[in-house]
C-alpha positions, 0 to 999 in steps of 0.5 A: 500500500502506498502512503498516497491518498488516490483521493484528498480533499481538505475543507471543501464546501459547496452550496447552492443558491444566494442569500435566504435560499442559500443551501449548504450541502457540504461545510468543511468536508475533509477526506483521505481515501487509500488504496485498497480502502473500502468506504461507505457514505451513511446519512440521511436524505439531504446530508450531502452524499450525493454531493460529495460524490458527484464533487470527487467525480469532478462533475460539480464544482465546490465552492472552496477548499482543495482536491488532489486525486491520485496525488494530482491537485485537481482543485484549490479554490478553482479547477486546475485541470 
């Protein structure tokens, strides 16, 4: 096993809409995933799974923090790839 996480994400937060409406989906998520790790998501309707995987997939853009994928910076406050 390597000491690289395939997946490392530090404080990534992601909303959606503006002002009243505003909905936090994720606060400050932080995650390191190994190789060979298994991981599960548990949580209610509306706690943000789907969300935090659909931000490690790269399909949503979060609102802050950083990503690096297999070692890769992918995202820090902005894509980078």
């Amino acid at each position: 096993m390597t000491d690289l996480p395939v997946v490392e994400i530090k404080g990534i937060s992601k909303h959606f809409g503006e002002g009243p409406a505003r909905v936090d989906a994720l606060r400050e998520v932080s995650l390191d995933v190994f190789p060979g790790t298994v991981v599960a998501l548990r949580g209610p309707s509306g706690s943000g799974k789907s969300t935090l995987l659909n931000v490690i997939g790269c399909i949503l853009e979060p609102n802050s923090g950083s990503m690096r994928l297999n070692g890769e910076l992918v995202y820090d406050g902005k894509w980078l790839r």
